[in-house]
Structure formats: structure tokens, C-alpha cells
KELUMDREN-982295 format. One record per residue: residue number from 1; residue in one letter; z, x, y of N, C-alpha, C in turn. Coordinates in steps of 0.2 Angstrom, whole numbers, always signed. Last residue first. Example, Ala and Ser with C-alpha at 12.3 -4.5 7.8 and 13.67 -1.06 7.14 Angstrom:
// residues 2
seq,type,n_up,n_east,n_north,ca_up,ca_east,ca_north,c_up,c_east,c_north
2,S,+35,+64,-11,+36,+68,-5,+39,+64,+0
1,A,+39,+66,-28,+39,+62,-22,+39,+66,-16
// end
This chain:
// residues 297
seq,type,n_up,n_east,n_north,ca_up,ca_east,ca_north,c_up,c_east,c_north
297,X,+354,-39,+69,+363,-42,+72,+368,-41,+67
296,X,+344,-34,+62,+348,-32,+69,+353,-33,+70
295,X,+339,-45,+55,+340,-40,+52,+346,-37,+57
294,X,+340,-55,+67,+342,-55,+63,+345,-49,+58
293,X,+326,-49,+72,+333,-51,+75,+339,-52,+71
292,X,+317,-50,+61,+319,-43,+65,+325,-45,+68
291,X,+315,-64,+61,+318,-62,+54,+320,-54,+58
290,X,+310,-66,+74,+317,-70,+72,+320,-65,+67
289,X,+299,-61,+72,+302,-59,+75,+311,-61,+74
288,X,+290,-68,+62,+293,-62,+61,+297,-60,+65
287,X,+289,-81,+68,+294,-79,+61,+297,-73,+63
286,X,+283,-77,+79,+288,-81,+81,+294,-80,+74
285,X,+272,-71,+72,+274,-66,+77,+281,-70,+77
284,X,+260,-76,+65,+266,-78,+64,+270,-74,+67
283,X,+248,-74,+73,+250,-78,+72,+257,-82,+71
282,X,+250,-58,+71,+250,-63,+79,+250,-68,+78
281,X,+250,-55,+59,+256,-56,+63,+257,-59,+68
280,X,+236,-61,+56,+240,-64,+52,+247,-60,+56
279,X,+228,-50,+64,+230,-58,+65,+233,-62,+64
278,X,+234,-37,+56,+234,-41,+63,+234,-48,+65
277,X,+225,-40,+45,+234,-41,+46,+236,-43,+53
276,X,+211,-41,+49,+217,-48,+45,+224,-47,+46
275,X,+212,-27,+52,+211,-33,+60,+214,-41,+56
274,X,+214,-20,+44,+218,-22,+45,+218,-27,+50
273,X,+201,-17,+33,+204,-23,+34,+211,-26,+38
272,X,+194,-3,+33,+197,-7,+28,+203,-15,+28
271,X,+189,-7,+45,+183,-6,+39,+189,-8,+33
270,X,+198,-3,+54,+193,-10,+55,+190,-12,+48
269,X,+201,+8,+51,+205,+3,+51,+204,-4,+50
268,X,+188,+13,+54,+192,+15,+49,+198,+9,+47
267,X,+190,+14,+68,+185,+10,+64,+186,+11,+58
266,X,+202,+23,+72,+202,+14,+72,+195,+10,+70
265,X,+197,+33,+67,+201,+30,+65,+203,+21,+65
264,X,+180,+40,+63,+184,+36,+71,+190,+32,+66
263,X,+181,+55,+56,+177,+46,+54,+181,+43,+60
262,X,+175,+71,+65,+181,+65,+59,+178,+58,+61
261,X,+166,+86,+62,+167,+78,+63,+172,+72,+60
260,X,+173,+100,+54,+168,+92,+54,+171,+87,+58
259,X,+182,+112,+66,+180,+109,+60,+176,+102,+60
258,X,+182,+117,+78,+173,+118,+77,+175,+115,+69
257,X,+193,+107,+84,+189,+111,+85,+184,+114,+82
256,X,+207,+100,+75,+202,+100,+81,+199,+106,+80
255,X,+217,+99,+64,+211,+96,+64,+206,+96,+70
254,X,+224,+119,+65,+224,+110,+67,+220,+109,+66
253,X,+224,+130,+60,+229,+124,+60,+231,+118,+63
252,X,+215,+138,+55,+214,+139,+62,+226,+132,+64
251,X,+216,+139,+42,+212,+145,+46,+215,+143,+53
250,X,+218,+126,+36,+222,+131,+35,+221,+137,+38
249,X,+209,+117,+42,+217,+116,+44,+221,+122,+43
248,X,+194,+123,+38,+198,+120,+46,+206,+122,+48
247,X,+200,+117,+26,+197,+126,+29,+201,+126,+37
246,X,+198,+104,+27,+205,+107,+24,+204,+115,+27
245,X,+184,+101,+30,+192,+100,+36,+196,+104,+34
244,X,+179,+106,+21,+177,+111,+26,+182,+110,+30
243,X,+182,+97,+9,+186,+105,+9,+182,+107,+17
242,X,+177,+87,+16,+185,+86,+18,+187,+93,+15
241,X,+163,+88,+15,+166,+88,+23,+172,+89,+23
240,X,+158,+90,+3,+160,+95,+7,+163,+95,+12
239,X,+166,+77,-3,+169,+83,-4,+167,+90,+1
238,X,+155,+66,+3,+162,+68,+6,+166,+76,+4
237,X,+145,+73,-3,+143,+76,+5,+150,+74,+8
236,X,+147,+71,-16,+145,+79,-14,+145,+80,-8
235,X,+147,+57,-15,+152,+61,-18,+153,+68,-14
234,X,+134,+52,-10,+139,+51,-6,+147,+56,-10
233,X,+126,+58,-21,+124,+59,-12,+133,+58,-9
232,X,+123,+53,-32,+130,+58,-32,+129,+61,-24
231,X,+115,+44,-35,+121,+43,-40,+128,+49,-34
230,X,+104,+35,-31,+107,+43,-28,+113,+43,-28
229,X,+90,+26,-38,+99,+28,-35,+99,+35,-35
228,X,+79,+15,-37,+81,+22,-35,+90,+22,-35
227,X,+64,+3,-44,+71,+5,-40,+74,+11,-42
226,X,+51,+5,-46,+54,+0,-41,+59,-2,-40
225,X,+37,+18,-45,+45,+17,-46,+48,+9,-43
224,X,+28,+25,-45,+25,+17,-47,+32,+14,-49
223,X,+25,+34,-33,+24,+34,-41,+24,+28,-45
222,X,+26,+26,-22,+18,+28,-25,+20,+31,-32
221,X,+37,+24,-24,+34,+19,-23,+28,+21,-26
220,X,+42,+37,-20,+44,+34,-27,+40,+28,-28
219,X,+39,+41,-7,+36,+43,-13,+36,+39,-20
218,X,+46,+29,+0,+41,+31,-1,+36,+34,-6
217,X,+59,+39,-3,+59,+31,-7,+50,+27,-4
216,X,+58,+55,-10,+58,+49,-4,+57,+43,-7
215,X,+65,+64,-22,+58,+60,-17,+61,+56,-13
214,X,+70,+76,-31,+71,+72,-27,+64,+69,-24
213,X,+66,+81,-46,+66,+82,-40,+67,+75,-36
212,X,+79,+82,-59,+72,+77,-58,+71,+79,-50
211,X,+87,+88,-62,+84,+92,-66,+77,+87,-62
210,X,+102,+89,-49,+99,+85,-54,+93,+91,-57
209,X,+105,+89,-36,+108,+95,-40,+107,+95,-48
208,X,+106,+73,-34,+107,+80,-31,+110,+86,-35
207,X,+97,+62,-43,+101,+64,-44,+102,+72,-39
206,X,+90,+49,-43,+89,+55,-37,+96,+58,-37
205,X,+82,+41,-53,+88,+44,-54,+87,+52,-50
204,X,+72,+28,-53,+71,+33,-53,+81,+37,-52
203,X,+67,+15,-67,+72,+17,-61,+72,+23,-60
202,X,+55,+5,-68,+58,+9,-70,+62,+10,-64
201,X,+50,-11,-77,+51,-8,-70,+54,-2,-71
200,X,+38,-9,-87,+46,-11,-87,+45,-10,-80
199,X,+29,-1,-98,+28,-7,-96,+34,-11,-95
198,X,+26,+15,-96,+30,+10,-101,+29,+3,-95
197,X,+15,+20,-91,+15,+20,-98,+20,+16,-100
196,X,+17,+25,-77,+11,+21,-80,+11,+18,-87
195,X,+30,+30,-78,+31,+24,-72,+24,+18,-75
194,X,+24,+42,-83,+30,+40,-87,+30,+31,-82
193,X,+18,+46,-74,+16,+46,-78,+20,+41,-83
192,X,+28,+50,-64,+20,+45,-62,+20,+44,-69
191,X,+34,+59,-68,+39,+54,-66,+34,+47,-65
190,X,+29,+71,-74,+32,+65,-78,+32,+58,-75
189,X,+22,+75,-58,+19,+71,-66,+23,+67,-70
188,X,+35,+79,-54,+34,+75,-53,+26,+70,-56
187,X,+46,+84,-68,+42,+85,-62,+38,+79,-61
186,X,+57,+81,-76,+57,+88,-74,+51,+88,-69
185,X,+68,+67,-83,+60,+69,-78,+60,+75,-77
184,X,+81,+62,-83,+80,+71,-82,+71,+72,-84
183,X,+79,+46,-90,+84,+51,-88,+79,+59,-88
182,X,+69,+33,-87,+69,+37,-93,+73,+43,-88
181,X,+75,+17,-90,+79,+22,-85,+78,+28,-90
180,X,+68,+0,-85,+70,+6,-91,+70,+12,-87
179,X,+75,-18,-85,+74,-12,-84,+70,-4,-87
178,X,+78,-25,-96,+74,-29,-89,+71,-22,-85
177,X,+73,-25,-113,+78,-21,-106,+73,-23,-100
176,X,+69,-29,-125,+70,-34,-119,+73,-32,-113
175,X,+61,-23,-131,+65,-24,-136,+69,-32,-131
174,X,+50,-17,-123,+49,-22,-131,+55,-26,-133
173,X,+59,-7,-120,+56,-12,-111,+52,-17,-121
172,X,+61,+1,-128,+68,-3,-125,+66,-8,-122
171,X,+50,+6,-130,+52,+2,-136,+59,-3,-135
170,X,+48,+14,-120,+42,+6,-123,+47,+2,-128
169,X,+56,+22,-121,+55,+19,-117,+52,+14,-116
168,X,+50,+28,-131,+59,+28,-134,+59,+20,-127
167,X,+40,+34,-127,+38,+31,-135,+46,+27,-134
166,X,+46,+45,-116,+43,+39,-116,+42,+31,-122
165,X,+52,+51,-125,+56,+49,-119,+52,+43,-120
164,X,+43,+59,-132,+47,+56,-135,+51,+51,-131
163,X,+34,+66,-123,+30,+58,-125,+39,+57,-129
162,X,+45,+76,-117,+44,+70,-113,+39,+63,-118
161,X,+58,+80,-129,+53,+82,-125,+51,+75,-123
160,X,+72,+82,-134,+65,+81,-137,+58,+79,-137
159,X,+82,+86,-125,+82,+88,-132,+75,+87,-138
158,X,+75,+80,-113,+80,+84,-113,+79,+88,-119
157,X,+72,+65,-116,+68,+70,-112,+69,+78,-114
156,X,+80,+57,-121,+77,+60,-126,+74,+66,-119
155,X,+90,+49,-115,+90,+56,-113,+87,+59,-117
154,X,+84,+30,-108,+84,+35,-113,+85,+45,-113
153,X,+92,+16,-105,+90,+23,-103,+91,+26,-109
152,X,+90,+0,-101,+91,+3,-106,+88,+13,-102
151,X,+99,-14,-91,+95,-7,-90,+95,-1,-93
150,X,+99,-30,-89,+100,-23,-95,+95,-17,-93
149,X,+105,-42,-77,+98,-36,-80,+102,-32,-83
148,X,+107,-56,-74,+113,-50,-77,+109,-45,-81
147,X,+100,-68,-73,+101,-66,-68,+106,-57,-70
146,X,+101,-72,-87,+96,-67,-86,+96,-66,-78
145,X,+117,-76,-92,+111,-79,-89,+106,-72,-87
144,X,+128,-71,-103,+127,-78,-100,+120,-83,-98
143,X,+122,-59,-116,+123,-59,-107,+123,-70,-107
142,X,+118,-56,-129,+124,-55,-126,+128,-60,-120
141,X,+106,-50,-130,+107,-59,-131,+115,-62,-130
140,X,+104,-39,-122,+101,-46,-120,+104,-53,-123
139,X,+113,-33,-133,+115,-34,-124,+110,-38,-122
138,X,+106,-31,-144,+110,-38,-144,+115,-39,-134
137,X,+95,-25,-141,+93,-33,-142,+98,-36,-141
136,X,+99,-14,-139,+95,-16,-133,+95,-23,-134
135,X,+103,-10,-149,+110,-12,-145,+106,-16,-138
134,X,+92,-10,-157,+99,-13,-160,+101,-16,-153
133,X,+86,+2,-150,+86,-4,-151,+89,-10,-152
132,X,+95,+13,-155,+96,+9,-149,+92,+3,-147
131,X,+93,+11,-167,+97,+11,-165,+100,+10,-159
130,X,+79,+17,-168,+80,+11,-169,+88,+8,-169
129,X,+80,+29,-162,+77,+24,-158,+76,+17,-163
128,X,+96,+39,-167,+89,+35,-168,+87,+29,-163
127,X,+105,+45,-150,+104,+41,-158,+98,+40,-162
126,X,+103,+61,-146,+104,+54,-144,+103,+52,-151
125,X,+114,+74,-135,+109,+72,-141,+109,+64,-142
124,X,+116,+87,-124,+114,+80,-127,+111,+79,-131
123,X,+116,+101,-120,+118,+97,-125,+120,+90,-128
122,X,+119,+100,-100,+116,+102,-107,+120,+99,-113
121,X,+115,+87,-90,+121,+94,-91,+117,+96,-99
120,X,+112,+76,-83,+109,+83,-82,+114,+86,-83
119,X,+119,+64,-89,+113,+66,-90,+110,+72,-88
118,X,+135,+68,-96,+131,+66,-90,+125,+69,-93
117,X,+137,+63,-114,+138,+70,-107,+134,+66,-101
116,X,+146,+55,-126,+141,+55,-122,+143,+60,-116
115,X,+154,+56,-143,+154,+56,-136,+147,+57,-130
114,X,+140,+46,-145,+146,+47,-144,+148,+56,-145
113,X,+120,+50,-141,+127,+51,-147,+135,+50,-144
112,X,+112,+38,-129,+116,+45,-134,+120,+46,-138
111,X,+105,+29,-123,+102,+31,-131,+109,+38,-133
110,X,+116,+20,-112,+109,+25,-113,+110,+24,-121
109,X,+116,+6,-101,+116,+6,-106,+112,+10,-110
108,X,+120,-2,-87,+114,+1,-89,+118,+6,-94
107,X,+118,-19,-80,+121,-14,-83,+117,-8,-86
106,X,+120,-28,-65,+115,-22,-70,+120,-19,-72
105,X,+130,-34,-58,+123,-38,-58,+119,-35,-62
104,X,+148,-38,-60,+143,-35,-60,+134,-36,-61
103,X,+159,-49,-63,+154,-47,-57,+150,-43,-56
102,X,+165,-48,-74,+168,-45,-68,+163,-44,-61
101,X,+157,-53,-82,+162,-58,-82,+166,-55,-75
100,X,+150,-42,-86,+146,-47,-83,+151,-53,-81
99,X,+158,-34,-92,+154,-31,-87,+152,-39,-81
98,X,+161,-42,-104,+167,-40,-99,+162,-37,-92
97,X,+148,-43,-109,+152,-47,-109,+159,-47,-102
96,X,+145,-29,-112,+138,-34,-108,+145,-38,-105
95,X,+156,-26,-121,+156,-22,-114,+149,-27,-109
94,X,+154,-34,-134,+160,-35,-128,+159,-30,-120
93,X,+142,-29,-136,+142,-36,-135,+149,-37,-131
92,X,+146,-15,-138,+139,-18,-135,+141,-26,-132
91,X,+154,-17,-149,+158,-15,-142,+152,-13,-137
90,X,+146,-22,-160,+151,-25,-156,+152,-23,-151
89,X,+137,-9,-162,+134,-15,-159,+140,-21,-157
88,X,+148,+5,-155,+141,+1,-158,+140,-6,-156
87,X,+152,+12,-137,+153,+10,-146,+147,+7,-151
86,X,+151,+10,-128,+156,+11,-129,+157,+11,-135
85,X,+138,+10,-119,+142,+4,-123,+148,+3,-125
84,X,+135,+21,-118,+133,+20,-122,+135,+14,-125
83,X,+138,+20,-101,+137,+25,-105,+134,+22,-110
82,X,+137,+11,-91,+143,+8,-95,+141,+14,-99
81,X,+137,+8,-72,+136,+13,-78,+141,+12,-84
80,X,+128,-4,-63,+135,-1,-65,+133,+3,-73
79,X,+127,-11,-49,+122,-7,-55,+128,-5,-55
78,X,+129,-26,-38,+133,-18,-41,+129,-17,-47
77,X,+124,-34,-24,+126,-31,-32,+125,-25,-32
76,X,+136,-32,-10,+129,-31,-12,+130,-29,-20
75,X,+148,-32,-7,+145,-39,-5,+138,-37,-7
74,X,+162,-24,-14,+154,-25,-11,+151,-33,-12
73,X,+174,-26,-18,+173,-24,-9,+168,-23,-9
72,X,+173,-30,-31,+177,-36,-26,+177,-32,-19
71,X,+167,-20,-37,+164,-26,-36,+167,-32,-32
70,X,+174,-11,-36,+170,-8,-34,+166,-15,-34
69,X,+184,-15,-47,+186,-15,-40,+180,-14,-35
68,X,+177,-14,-59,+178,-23,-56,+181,-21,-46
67,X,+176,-3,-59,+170,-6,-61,+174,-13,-56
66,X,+188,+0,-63,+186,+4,-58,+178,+2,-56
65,X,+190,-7,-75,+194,-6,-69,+194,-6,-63
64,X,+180,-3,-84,+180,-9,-81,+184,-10,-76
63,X,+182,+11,-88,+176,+11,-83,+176,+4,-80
62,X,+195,+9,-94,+196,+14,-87,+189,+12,-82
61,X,+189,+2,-105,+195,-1,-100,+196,+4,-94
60,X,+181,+13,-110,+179,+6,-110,+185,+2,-103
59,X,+187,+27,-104,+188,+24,-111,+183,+18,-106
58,X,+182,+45,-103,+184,+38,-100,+181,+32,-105
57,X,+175,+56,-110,+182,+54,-110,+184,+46,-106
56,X,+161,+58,-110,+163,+51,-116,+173,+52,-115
55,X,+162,+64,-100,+159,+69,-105,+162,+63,-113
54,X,+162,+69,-83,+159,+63,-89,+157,+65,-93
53,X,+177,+76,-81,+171,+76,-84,+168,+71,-89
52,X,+192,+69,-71,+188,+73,-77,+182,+75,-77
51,X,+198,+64,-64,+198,+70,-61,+195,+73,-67
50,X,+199,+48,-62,+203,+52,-69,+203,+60,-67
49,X,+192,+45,-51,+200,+41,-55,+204,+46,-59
48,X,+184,+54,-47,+187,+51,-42,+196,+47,-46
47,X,+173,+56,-61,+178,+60,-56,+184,+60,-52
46,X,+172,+41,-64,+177,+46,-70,+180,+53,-65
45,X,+163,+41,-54,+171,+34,-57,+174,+39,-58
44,X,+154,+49,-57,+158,+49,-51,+165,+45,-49
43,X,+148,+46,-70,+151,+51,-67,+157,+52,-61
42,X,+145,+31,-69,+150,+34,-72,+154,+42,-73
41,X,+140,+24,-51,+141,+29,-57,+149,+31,-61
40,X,+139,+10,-45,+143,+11,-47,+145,+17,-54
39,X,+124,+9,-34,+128,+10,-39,+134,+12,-42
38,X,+121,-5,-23,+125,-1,-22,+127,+0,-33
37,X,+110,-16,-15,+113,-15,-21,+116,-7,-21
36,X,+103,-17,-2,+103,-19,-6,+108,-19,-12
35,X,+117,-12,+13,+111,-8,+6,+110,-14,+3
34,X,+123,-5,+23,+119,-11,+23,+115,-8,+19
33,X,+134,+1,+30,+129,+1,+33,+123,-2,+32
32,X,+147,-5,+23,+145,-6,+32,+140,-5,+36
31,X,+144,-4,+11,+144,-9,+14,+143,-9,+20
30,X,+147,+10,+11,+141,+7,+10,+137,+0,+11
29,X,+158,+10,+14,+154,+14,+20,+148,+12,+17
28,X,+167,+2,+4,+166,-1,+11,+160,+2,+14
27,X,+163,+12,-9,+159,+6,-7,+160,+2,+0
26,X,+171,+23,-2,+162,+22,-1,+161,+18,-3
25,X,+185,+18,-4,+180,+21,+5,+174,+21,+2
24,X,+185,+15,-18,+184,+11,-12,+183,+11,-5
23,X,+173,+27,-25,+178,+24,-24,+178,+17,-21
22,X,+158,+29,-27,+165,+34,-31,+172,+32,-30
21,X,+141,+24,-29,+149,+24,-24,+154,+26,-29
20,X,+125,+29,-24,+130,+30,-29,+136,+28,-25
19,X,+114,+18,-16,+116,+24,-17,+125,+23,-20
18,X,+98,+10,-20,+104,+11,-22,+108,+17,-23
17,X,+86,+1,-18,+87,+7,-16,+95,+6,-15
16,X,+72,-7,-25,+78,-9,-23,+79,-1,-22
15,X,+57,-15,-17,+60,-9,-19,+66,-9,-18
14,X,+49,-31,-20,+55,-27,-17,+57,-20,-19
13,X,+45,-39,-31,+41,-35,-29,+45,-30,-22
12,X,+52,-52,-34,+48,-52,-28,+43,-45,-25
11,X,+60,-48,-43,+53,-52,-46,+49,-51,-41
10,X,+68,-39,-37,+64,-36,-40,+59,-40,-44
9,X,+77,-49,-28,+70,-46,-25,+68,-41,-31
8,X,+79,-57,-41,+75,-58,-35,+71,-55,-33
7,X,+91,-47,-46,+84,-52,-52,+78,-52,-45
6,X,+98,-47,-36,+96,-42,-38,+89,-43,-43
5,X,+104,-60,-32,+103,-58,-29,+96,-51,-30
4,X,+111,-65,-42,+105,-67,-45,+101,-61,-37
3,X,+125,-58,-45,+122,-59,-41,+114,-59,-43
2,X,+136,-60,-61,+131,-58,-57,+129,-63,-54
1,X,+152,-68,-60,+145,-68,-63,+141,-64,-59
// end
């Protein structure tokens, strides 16, 4: 079930700060350094698992997967990316449904046409806005307990300009999304502007190499923001550091030397769990040994 933990400090006026995880090394690293809530993008899922483009190819059962994994190694709730639902208004009520049953604590739920594209890529097109209303209403009446926020997003930005984004974003924050996530902002006006007008908490989407400028979590506050993800920070900054090791290895042929900095092995170790093994053979060291003895003879 959702962690009520997330409902909380945003009733409490908290600013939640949420950076992207792509597998199971970066929910641990996010875990280990201690985040309110941790997103689970559908981009960077799709990247890491499937090696594609989120481009509506990953199916409902591939995002749950990798969704529910990324929920059993975080200890901080998880915002989770379910694209458009997967479908119409049934595979709305089943996707809230399965989201919410694997532990997930926000779902966030956009306006686009199937197939669906990542939000800063071109050619998106979205549904009628009363269509995603539809889907707004029945993911609220969906959900077990209002600890489990709906986070409706709109890409109208893009293909049909900013009061559309907006008009589309009152109408999801009316309809009952706990949240509202207006996608691809182009300046920092919008992003004030847009945080004034809809009456919702909004989410800002600090996306790297995105269409929306980046800000500090500071700034984002003064725009009138009350929670931020940085969907593709930790993707973009492992990939550079492991082609720059690979570089490294192939140029010069070893892991030493003026290649990146490497993560300490044995806290690595620590991080994914072996000190339990450990234990559990020091414990049982008398079996285990017997059963090698044996093997042997």
C-alpha cells in the first residue's frame, strides 16, 4: 500500500525533492543518501530494462515490474510514472489498482495520445480535455485510501501552447488530482505563472537537457512549486562516468589512473547487502563446513 508518508509532508507544507532512479544501484544510492521520496521515471525504466525509447513501447506489465522492484529497495515513497495509464478508462482503474497494490505512493498519469513520447521530445499530441478528465476521476475513485496521490499531467504546452496547459491543469486539479504536473514550461515566467493559476500543488520536472530550465530547490519554492524531480540526473551522470571508465580501459588498459573515480568496492558490497550473507554464514559456518567436508571426501 502507499506510504502515507508522502500525503503528510505535503499537507504539512514541506517541499518534496525527488530525484529520478533507473534501476536497482540507484534506488540503493538514493537510499543511502537520504531523500524524501525517490522517482521512478518511465523513461529511464524503459531505458535501463528494455534499452528502448519511451515512445508508448513498454507495456503496463514491463512498467509494473520494474516499478514494484524499485519499491521493495526504497524506503522512501516512490512517484512512479505510469504514462497515460495504459489505455482507457478500464486500464486506468486497473493500472491506479496494481500501482497501488505494489507499493507505490503517486502516480502520475499524462493527457497524451497513445502511443505516448517522453515529454521533451517532439510530436506529441494529447487527448481531449475531457477525456482526460474521465481518467482523472476514475484514478481517484480507483485508489483504496487518499494516502495514494494522483498526479494528473498535462503536454498541451508543446503543441498548443501555455493558457491551454494551463485551462487543462485546473481542470485535472477540479477533477480531483492531488497533484498537477504542467510538462515542458519554457521559461521561467510560465513556471510562476502557471504554480499561480492552478489551484493544486504543482510539480516541477527538472528535467536535464529538458525544454524547462532548471532551478534550485530554493528557487522553485519562490515560484510557488511544492515538489521537484530530476528525472534523468542520476542516469546521465552514471552513463558518463562508466563510458569515460570504458575510455579509460581501452586507451590506456587499466582501471587506474587519470580514469573516474570508482565507487569503494566494499561499500558497495555493504550497500547491496552482503554483510547479511556474511552473517548468516558466520552463523552457520559449523553446517556449512561439514557439508564442504564431505563434498571433499
Amino acid at each position: 500500500m502507499a506510504d502515507p508518508r508522502l500525503k503528510q509532508k505535503l499537507n504539512a507544507g514541506e517541499f518534496i525533492l525527488a530525484p529520478g532512479v533507473f534501476d536497482m544501484m540507484s534506488t540503493m544510492l538514493a537510499q543511502r543518501v537520504g531523500f524524501d521520496a525517490v522517482y521512478a521515471s518511465g523513461f529511464w525504466l524503459t531505458a535501463s530494462y528494455l534499452g528502448i525509447p519511451d515512445a508508448g513501447l513498454a507495456t503496463y506489465t514491463d512498467m509494473l515490474d520494474r516499478v514494484s522492484r524499485v519499491v521493495e529497495k526504497s524506503t522512501a515513497p516512490v512517484i512512479a510514472d505510469a504514462d497515460t495509464g495504459f489505455g482507457g478508462l478500464l486500464n486506468v482503474q486497473h493500472t491506479v489498482r496494481g500501482y497501488e497494490r505494489a507499493g507505490v505512493s503517486a502516480i502520475q498519469i499524462e493527457d497524451q495520445e497513445f502511443p505516448k513520447k517522453c515529454g521533451h521530445t517532439p510530436y506529441r499530441r494529447v487527448v481531449p480535455i475531457e477525456d482526460m478528465v474521465a481518467k482523472v476521476r476514475v484514478a481517484v475513485d480507483s485508489r483504496s485510501t487518499d494516502d495514494f496521490l494522483i498526479i494528473a499531467r498535462t503536454d498541451a504546452r508543446t503543441g498548443l501552447g501555455f493558457d491551454e496547459a494551463v485551462r487543462r491543469g485546473q481542470a485535472y486539479a477540479e477533477a480531483g488530482a492531488d497533484v498537477v504536473f504542467v510538462e515542458s514550461l519554457q521559461s521561467e515566467e510560465e513556471m510562476r505563472e502557471a504554480c499561480s493559476l492552478i489551484r493544486a500543488p504543482l510539480i516541477a520536472n527538472m528535467s536535464d537537457g529538458g525544454k524547462t530550465p532548471i532551478r534550485s530547490v530554493n528557487e522553485l519554492k519562490a515560484l510557488g512549486y511544492r515538489l521537484a524531480i530530476w528525472p534523468a540526473m542520476a542516469a546521465l551522470s552514471a552513463s558518463y562516468a562508466m563510458e569515460h571508465a570504458m575510455l579509460n580501459l581501452k586507451e590506456n588498459g587499466t582501471s587506474l589512473g587519470d580514469g573516474p573515480s570508482l565507487f569503494s568496492f566494499d561499500e558497495f558490497c555493504k550497500m547491496v547487502g552482503f554483510g547479511a550473507v556474511w552473517q548468516f554464514e558466520e552463523r552457520w559456518k559449523d553446517v556449512l563446513e561439514k557439508r564442504e567436508d564431505k563434498a571433499s571426501s
